[in-house]
C-alpha positions as CSV (number, residue, x, y, z in Angstrom):
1,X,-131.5,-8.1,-122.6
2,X,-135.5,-7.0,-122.8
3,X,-137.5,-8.3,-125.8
4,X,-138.9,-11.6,-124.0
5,X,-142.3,-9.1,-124.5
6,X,-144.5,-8.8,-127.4
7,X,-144.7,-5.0,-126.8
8,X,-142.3,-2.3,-127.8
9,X,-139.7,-1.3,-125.5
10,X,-138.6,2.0,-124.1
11,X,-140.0,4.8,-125.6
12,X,-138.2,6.7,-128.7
13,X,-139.0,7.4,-132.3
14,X,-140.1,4.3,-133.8
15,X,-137.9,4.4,-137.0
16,X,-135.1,4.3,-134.5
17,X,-135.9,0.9,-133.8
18,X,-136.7,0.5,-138.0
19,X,-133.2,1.4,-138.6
20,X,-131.5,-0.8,-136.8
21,X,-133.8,-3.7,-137.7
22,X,-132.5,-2.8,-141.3
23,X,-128.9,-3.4,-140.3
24,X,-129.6,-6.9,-139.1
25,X,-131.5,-7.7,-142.8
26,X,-128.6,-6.7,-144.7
27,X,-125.6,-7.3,-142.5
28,X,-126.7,-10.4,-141.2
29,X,-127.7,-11.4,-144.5
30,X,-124.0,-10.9,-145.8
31,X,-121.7,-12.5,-142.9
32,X,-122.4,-15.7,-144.7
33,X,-121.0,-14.6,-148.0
34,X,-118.0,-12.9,-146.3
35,X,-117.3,-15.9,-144.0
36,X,-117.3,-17.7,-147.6
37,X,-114.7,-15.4,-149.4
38,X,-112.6,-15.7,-146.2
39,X,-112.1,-18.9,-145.5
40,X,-112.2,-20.2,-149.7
41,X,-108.7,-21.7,-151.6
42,X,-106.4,-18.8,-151.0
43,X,-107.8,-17.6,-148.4
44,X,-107.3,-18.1,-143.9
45,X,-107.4,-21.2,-142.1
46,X,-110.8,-21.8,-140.8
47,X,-110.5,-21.4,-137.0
48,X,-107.7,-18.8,-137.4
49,X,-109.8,-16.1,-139.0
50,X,-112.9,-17.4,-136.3
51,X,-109.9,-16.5,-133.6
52,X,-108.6,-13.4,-134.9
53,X,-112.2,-12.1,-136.2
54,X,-113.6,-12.7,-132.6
55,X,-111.0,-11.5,-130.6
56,X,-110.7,-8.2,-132.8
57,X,-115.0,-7.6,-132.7
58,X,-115.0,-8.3,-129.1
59,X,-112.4,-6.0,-128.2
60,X,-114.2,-3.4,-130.8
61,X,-117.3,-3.7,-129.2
62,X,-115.9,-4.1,-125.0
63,X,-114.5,-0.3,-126.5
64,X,-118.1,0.8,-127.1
65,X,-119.5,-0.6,-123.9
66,X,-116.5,1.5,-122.2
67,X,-117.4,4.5,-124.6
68,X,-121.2,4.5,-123.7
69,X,-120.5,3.6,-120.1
70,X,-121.9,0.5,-119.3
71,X,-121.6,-1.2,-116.1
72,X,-118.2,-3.5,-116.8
73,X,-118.9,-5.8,-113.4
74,X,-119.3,-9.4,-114.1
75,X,-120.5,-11.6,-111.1
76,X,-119.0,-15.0,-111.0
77,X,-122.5,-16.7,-112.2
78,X,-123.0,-14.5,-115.0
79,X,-119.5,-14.6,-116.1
80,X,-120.3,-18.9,-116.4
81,X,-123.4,-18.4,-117.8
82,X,-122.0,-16.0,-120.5
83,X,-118.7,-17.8,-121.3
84,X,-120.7,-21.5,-121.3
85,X,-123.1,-19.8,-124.0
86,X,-120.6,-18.1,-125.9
87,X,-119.0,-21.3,-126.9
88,X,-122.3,-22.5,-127.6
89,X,-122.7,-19.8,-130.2
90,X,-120.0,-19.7,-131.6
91,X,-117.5,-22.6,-131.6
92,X,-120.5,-24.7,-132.0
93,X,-122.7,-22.8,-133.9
94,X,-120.5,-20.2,-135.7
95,X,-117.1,-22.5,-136.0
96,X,-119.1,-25.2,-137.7
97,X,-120.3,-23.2,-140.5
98,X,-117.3,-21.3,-140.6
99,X,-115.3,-24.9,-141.3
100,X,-118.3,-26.1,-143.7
101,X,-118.2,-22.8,-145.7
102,X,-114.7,-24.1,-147.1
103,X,-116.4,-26.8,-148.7
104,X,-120.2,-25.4,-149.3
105,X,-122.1,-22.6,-150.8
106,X,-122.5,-19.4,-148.9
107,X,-126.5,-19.7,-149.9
108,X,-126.8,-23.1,-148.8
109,X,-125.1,-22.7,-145.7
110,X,-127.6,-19.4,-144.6
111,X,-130.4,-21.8,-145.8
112,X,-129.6,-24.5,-143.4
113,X,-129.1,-22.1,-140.3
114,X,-132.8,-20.5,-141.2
115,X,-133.5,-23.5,-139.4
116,X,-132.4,-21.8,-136.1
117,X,-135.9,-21.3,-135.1
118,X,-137.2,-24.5,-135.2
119,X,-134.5,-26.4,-133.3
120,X,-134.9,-23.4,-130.3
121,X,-138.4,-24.7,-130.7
122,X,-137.0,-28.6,-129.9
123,X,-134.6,-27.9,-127.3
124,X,-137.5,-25.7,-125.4
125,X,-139.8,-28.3,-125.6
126,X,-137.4,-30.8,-124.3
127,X,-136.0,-28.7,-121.4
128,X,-139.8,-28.0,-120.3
129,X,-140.3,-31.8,-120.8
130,X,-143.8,-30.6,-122.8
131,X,-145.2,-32.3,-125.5
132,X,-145.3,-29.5,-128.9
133,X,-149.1,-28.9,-129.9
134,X,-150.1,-30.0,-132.9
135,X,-150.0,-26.8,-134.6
136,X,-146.3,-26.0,-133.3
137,X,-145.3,-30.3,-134.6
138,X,-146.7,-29.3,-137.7
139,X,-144.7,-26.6,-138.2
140,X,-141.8,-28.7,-137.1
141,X,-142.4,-31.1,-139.2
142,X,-143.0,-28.5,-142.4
143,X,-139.6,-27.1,-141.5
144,X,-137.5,-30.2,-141.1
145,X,-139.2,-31.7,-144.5
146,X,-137.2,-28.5,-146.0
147,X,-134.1,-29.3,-144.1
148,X,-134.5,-32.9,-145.6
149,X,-135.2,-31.3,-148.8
150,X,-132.1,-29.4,-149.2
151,X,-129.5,-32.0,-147.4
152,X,-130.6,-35.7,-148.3
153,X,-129.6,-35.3,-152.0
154,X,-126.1,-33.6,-151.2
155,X,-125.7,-36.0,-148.9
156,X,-126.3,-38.7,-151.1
157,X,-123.9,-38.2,-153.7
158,X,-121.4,-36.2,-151.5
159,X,-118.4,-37.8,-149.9
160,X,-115.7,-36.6,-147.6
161,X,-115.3,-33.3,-146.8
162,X,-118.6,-32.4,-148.7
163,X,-120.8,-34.4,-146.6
164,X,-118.9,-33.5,-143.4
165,X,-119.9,-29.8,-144.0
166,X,-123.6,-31.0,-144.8
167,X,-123.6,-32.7,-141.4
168,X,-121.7,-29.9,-139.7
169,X,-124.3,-27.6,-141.4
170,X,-126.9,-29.4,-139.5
171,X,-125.3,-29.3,-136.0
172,X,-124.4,-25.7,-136.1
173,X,-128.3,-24.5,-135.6
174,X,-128.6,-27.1,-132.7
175,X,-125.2,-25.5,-130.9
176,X,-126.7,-22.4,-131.6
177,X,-130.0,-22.4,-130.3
178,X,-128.1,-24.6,-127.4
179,X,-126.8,-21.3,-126.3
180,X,-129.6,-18.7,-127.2
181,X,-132.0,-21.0,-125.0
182,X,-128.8,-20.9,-122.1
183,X,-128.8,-17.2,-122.0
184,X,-132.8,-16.7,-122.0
185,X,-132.8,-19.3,-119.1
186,X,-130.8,-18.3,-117.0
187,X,-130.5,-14.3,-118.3
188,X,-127.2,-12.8,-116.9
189,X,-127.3,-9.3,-115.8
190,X,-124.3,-8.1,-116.8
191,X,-124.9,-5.3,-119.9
192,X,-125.8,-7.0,-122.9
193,X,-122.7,-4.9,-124.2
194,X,-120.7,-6.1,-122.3
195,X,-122.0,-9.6,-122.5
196,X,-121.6,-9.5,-126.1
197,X,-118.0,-8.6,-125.9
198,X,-116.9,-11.0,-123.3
199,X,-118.7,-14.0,-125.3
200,X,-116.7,-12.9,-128.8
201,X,-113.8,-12.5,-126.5
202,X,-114.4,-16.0,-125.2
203,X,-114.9,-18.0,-128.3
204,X,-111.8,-16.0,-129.8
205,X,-109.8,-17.3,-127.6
206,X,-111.4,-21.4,-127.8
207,X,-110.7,-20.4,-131.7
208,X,-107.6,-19.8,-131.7
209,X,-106.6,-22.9,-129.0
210,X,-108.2,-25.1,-131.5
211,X,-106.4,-23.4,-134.4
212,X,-102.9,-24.6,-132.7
213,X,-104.0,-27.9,-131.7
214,X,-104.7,-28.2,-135.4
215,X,-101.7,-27.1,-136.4
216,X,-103.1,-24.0,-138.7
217,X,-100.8,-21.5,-139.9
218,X,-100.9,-18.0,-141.2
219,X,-100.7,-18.2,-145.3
220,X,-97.9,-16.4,-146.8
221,X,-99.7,-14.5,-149.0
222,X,-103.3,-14.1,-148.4
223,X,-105.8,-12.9,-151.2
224,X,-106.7,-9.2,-150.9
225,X,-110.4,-10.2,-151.0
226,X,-109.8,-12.7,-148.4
227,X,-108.6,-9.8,-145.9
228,X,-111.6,-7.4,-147.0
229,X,-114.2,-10.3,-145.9
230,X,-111.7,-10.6,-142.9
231,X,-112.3,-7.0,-141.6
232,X,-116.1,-6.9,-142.5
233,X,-116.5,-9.4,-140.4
234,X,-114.6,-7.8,-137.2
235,X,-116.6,-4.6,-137.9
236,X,-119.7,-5.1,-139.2
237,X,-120.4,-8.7,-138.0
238,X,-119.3,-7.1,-134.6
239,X,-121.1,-4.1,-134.3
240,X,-124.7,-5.2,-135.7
241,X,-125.3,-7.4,-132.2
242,X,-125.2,-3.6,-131.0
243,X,-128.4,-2.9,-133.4
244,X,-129.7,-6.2,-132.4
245,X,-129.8,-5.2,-128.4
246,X,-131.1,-1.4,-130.0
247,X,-133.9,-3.1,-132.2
248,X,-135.1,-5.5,-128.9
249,X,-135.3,-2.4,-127.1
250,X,-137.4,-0.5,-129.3
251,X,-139.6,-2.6,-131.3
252,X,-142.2,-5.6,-130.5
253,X,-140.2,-8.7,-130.4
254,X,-142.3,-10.3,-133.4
255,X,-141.0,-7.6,-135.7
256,X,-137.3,-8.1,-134.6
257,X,-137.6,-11.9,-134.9
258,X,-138.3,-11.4,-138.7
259,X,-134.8,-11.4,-139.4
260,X,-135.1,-15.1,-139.3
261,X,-137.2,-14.8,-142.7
262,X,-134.7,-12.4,-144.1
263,X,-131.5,-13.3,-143.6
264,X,-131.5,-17.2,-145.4
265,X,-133.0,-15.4,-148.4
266,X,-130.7,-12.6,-148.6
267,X,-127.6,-14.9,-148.4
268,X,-128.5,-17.3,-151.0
269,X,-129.4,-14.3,-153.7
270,X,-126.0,-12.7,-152.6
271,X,-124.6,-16.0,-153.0
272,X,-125.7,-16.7,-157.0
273,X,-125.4,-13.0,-157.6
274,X,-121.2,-12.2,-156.3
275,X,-119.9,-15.8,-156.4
276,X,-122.2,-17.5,-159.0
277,X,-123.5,-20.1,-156.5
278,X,-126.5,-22.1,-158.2
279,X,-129.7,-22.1,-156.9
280,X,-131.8,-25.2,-158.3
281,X,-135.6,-26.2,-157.9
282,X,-134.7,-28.7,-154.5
283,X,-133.0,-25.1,-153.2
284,X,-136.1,-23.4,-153.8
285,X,-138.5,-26.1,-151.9
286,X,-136.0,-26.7,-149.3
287,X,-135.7,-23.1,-148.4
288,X,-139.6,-22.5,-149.0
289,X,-140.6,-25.5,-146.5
290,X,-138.0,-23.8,-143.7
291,X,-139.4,-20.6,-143.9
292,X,-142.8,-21.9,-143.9
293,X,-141.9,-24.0,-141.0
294,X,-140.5,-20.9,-139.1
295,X,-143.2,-19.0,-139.8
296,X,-145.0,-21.6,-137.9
297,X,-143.5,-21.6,-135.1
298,X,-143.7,-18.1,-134.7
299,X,-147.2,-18.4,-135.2
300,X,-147.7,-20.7,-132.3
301,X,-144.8,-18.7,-130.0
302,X,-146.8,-15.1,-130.4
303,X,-150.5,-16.4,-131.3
304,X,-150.3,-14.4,-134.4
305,X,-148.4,-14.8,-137.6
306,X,-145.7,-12.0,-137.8
């Protein structure tokens, strides 16, 4: 996948490129709200609907890569590569707020994994065993003040459950970036298509192994709202990685990247404005010291703020 450039990529009409970054602001923005509805009191088994979803969106989007004629090979290296950072991604990363979400805010959740960033950030800096600058450890800092901001004081009168999702909340961004920095490393060439359906494919399949270990069953009766957030995820959640790989291709990778500011933001508003989720003043200066903090970092990563 290109996009490890600041410039645009192949040539093409520039609101091309526009387009598809406005799928990954809104549909991005709403997986967390639909992972929410699906996974609430009468609705799927956490690592069930991660299973089924998964397996359904990467067989929807292999079918596109067969449709558009992408190279299907798979060398033995890349097929490791992708399958290691697959579970990364999403058992990890995805599974862990998908589990939370039964127990926390849609909002809250998306606020948390704005973090992503950052902890990329970390996990480069400790693979290149190199010391942050001080502008890049201030902008750590600034982000992980708002990351304090918004767990510490659910954390402190949570119990159970509730502060198992906080903490699980807090892993899934390190899983994640875990496996965005995998994949940049080591960069498989299979198409990123095809690499996209074979990692969905993979962590379907962990999904649902972890689903019968754990003894979850189908519900009798799901809610109808339940299934809708069930098949937006397959197809929209699936598909928009295609307008992600479009978006890298055709735009400077500092415009792409700004999804990062979107996406939290979006979440949370969707959040207080379909399911009534409360957003307090500690919400507000959590999520204002993350995105600050982001911006930060991308400050530092493209020596200009985006």
């Amino acid at each position: 996948m290109r996009g490890s450039s600041d410039a645009a990529g192949e040539a093409g009409p520039p609101w091309v490129g526009l387009l598809h970054l406005s799928v990954l602001y809104t549909v991005w923005s709403t997986t967390y709200l639909a992972i929410r509805v699906a996974v609430r009191p009468g609705g799927f088994p956490p690592f069930l609907m991660s299973g089924g979803r998964l397996l359904a969106a990467g067989l929807l989007v292999g079918l596109v890569a067969l449709v558009l004629r992408r190279p299907l090979a798979v060398s033995r290296r890349d097929l490791a590569v992708i399958v290691s950072a697959g579970l990364l991604l999403w058992i990890g990363g995805n599974g862990a707020v998908t589990w939370a979400e039964q127990y926390a805010d849609s909002g809250y959740a998306a606020l948390l994994i704005g973090a992503l960033p950052i902890w990329v950030a970390v996990i480069e800096a400790l693979v290149d065993r190199r010391p942050p600058t001080r502008r890049l450890l201030a902008a750590l800092l600034l982000g992980f003040a708002g990351v304090a901001v918004l767990t510490l004081p659910r954390l402190m009168v949570a119990e159970g459950a509730d502060a198992l999702a906080v903490l699980a909340l807090l892993a899934a961004p390190i899983s994640w970036g875990g496996g965005t920095v995998l994949q940049a490393r080591l960069r498989p060439q299979a198409a990123p298509l095809v690499s996209a359906a074979l990692q969905q494919l993979a962590g379907g399949l962990a999904f649902l192994a972890i689903a019968w270990t754990l003894g979850e069953r189908m519900p009798a009766d799901p809610a109808a709202d339940a299934w809708w957030a069930w098949g937006y995820l397959v197809v929209f959640g699936g598909l928009a990685f295609i307008s992600f790989v479009e978006a890298v291709r055709r735009l400077p990778t500092r415009v792409v990247m700004t999804y990062a500011y979107v996406n939290p933001v979006g979440a949370a508003l969707l959040g207080w404005w379909l399911l009534d989720e409360p957003i307090g003043a500690s919400t507000i200066l959590g999520a204002g010291l993350v995105i600050a903090g982001v911006a930060g970092v991308f400050r530092e990563r493209y020596g200009r703020a985006i």
